[in-house]
N, C-alpha and C positions, 0 to 999 in steps of 0.2 A: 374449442372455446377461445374466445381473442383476449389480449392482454387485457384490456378494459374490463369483460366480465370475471374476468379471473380474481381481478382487484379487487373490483365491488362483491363476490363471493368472500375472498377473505377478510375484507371488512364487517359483513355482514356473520361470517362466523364467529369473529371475536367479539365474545360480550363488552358493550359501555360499562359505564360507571357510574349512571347519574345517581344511581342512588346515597353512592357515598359523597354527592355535590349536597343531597337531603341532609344528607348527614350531616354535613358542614353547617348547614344552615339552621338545623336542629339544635345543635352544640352551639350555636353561639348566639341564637335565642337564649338558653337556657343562661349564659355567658354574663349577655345584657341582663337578663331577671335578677342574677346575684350582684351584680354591680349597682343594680336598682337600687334593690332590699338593703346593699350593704351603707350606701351612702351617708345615711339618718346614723348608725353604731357609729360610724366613722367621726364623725360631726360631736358625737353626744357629749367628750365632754368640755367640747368647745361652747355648743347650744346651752348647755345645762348652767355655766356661768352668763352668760350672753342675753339669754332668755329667763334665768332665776326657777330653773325647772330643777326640785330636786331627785334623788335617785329614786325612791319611788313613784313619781309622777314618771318619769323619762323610763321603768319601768312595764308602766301602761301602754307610755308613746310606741315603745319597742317591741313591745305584742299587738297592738292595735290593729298593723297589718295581717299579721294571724287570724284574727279575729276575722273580717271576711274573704279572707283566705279561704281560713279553712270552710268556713258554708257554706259557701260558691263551688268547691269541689264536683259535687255530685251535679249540680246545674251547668258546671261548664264541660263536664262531660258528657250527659245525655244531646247538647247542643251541640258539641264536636259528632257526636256518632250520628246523629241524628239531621244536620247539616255541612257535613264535611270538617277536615283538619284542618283545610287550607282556607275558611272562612274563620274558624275554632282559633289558630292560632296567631292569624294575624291580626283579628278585633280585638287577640289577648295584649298583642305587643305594642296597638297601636294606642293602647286604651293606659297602660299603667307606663307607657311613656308621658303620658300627657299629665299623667299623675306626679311623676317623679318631677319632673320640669316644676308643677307650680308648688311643689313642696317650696320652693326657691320664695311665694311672696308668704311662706306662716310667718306669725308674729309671735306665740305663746303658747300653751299645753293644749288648746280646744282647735285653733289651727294645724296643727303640726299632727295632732290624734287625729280627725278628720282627713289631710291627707295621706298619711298613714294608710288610713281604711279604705282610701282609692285607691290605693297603689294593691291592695289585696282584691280586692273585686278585680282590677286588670290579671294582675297574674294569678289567680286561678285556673286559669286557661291553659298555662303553661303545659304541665305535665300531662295532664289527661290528654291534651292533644298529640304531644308527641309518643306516648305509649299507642296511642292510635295508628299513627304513621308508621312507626316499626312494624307493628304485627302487619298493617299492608303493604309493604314497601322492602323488606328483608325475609329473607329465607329464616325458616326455624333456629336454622345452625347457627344463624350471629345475632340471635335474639340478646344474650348476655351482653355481647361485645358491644351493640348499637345502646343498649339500656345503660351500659356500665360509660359507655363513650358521652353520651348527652349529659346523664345525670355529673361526668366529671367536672363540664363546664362550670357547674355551682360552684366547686372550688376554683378551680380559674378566675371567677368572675368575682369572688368573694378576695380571693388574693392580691389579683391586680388593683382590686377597688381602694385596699390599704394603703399601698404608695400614692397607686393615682387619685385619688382624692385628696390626700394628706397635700400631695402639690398642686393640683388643681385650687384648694382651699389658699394656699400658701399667694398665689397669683390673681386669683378672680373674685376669692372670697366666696364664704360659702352659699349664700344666694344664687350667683351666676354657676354653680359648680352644680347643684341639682340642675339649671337651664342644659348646660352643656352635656350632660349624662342624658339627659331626656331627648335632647334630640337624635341619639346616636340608634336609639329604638325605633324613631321615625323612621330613618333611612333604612334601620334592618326591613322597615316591614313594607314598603316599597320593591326593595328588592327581590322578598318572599312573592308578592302579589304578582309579579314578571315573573318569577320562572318556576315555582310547585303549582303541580296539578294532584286534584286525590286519589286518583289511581296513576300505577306506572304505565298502563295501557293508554294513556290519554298525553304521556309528554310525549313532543317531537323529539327529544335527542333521545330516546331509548329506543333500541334495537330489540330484535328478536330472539338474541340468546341471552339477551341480560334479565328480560324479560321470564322465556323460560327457566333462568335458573331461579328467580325469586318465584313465581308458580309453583314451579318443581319440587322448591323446601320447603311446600308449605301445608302441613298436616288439613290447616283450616281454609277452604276456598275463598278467597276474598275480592270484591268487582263483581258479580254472579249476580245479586241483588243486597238490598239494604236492608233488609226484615229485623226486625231485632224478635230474640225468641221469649224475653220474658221484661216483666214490671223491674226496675232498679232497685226495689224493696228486699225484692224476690232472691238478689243475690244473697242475702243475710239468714239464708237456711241455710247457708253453709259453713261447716267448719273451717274450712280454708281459709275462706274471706274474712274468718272472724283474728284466726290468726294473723295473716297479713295485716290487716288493720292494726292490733294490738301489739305487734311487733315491729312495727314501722313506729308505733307510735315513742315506744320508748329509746329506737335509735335517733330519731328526732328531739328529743327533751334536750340530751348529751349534743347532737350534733349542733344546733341555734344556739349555742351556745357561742359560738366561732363568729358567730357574725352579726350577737347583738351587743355584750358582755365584754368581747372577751383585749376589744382595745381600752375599754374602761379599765378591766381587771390590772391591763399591762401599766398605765399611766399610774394608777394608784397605789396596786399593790406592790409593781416591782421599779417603781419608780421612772418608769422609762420618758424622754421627751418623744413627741408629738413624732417627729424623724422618725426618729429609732422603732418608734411603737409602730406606725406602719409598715415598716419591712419583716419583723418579727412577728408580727401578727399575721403577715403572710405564709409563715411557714407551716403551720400545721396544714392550710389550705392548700400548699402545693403537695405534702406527701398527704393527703386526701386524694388529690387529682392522678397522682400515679398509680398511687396504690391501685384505686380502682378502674383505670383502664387495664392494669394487670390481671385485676379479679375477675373482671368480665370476659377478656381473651382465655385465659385459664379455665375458668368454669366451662364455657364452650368447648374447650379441646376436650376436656375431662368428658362431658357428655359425649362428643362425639367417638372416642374412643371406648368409650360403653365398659369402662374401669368404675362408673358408677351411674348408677340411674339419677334422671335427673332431679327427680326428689331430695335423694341422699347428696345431690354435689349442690343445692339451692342450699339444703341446713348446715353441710359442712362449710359454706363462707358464710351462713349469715351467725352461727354459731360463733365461729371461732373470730369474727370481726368485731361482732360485740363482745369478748375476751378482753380481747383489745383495747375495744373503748373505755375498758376501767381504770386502765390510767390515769383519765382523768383524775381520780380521788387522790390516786398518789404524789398528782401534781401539786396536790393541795399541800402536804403534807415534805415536798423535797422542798431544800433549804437554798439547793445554787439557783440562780437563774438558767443557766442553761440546762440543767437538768430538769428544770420545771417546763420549760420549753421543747427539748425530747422528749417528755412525757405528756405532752399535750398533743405533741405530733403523730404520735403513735396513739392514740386517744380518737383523734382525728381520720386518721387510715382506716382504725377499725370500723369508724361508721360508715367510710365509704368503701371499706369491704362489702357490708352487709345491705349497704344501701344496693350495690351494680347487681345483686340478685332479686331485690325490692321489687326493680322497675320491671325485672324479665318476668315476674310470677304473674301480672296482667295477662299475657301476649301466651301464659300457660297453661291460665285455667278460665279464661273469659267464654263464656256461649260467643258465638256467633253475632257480630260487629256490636259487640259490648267490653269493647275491651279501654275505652276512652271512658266510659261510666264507672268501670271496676276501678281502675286504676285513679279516678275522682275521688271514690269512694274509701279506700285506700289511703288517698292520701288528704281527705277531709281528716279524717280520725287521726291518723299523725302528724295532722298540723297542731292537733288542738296541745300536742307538746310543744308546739312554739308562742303556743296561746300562757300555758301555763308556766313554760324554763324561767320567760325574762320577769314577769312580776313575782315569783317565787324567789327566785335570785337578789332582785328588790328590794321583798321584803327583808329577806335574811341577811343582806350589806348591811341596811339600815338596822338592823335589831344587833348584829354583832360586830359591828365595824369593817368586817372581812369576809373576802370571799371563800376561804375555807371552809369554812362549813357549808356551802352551798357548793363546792365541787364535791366534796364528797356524798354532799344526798345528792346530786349527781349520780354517782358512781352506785349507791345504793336502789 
């Protein structure tokens, strides 16, 4: 054999990597959506003077996107399975960027609702697409890790949005500041549209052991054909599904919280200025984003060392996460500020403990290329807690003056 083929053999032995380039590109879609969604809480209680919008009306504004969020779930998932992810997710980004941008010309409560609710119809698309791309694109074994790694973006994206809008706002004003955020989705989806294909058999830079290894780990055949084996109604004969739904839905109530509420909470209740309250409102959202890249690494080691099945290692983090998340109520009720802020962070962690199992339970119990419909469906029912957290919250500032009692039915 001559040196040249020698080369080209052990090239061709050692597996690529593109799928973790997906990865990247999945994670910072997810990234862009929380810096979308987070901009309007950022703004609120700027607008709410500016505009004469009071807490229950802004409220509304704040779940509006919710609202077709969540009903869009099941519609943009049978449309990802059913047309691919890489059409699925990029109509998503291209669509509730365009949304985010002209929030920039609202004028009042019926503008600003209205954009709102574009901005939900765009990103519905988000998750169902990417739990799609995981189950075809990753081996079994890093089902958690890919699930717990994307869905981490949200807090990334929900973090960074605190500083950087607050300066953004400071510089451009808040008009230009939705413009600017909006076109950052444009360019993401540009560059999705160049280089994802929906199967890894169809991209050029993937090799034949990288290829095999993702085949290899993978219980469910995926590429074979596109059939789908039942109605999306049909998934609701099951106990599973009914769980996952209703259990999502309540780490969701506590979680939307972080990213409608909770820079309001900080200016008013803990007196914080505009500065301050951006950097500190980013903290729960970073020990969210560790937490749960840990949770998902871990969980998958745990299965794969068969110390526990994967049943019993899904309930052991989504259990003991939302444990967790009951801090919240305590935060209610601590007296320092920084203790109230430790206990928000840990509040915060638990949800995305419980969340990095969330996304893997699609990709484990879905029939055959319905795993972008399940995970719709999934996550329509626990949005309808972001539908419900922020004018709940609303009404109870407004009826008691304070947010405590509203962390702790929270917590409840």
């Amino acid at each position: 054999m001559s040196v040249a083929a020698g080369l080209v053999s052990a090239a061709e032995a050692k597996a690529t990597k593109v799928r973790w380039i997906v990865a990247g590109l999945m994670w910072s879609a997810i990234a862009i959506n929380y810096i979308d969604r987070t901009v309007l809480s950022v703004a609120a209680p700027h607008l709410s003077k500016e505009l004469s919008i009071p807490a229950d009306q802004m409220g509304f504004i704040l779940s509006a996107f919710f609202w077709s969020y969540a009903l869009l779930q099941i519609p943009a998932g049978l449309l990802a399975d059913r047309f691919g992810q890489k059409r699925g997710l990029g109509a998503s980004v291209g669509l509730w960027s365009f949304a985010t941008a002209a929030t920039g010309l609202a004028t009042g409560f019926y503008s600003l609702f209205a954009m709102r609710l574009g901005l939900g119809v765009g990103e519905a698309g988000a998750y169902p697409s990417n739990a799609g791309i995981a189950s075809k694109w990753f081996p079994d074994r890093e089902r958690a890790t890919i699930s717990g790694l994307f869905d981490s973006a949200s807090k990334f994206g929900g973090a960074v949005a605190m500083p950087l809008i607050v300066w953004l706002m400071a510089m451009v004003g808040w008009r230009m500041t939705f413009v600017v955020i909006g076109a950052v989705g444009i360019v993401w989806t540009l560059i999705w549209w160049l280089f994802f294909t929906e199967t890894p058999e169809k991209h050029p830079m993937m090799n034949k052991a990288e290829l095999d290894y993702i085949r290899g780990g993978q219980a469910m055949k995926h590429g074979e054909d596109d059939s789908i084996s039942m109605r999306w109604y049909e998934l609701l004969r099951y106990r599973n599904v009914w769980a996952m739904c209703l259990g999502f839905f309540t780490i969701n109530y506590i979680s939307y919280f972080f990213i409608t509420w909770l820079p309001t909470y900080l200016v008013r209740e803990k007196g914080m200025g505009m500065i301050q309250m951006g950097f500190i409102a980013a903290l729960p959202l970073l020990a969210g984003l560790v937490a749960e890249i840990i949770a998902g690494m871990a969980s998958d080691r745990i299965v794969r060392s068969k110390r526990l099945s994967l049943t019993a290692t899904r309930k052991l983090f989504l259990i003991g996460g939302l444990t967790m998340a009951l801090c919240i109520g305590l935060a209610a009720i601590a007296e320092s500020v920084a203790l109230t802020v430790a206990l928000l962070c840990v509040a915060k962690a638990g949800t995305t403990i419980a969340a990095s199992q969330v996304w893997a339970l699609p990709g484990d119990v879905a029939p055959k290329n319905m795993t972008s419909v399940l995970a719709g469906l999934q996550n329509m029912v626990s949005n309808f807690g972001g539908v419900v957290g922020p004018i709940v919250t609303g009404f109870i500032v407004v009826k008691t003056g304070s947010f405590n009692a509203a962390l702790l039915f929270s917590a409840g």
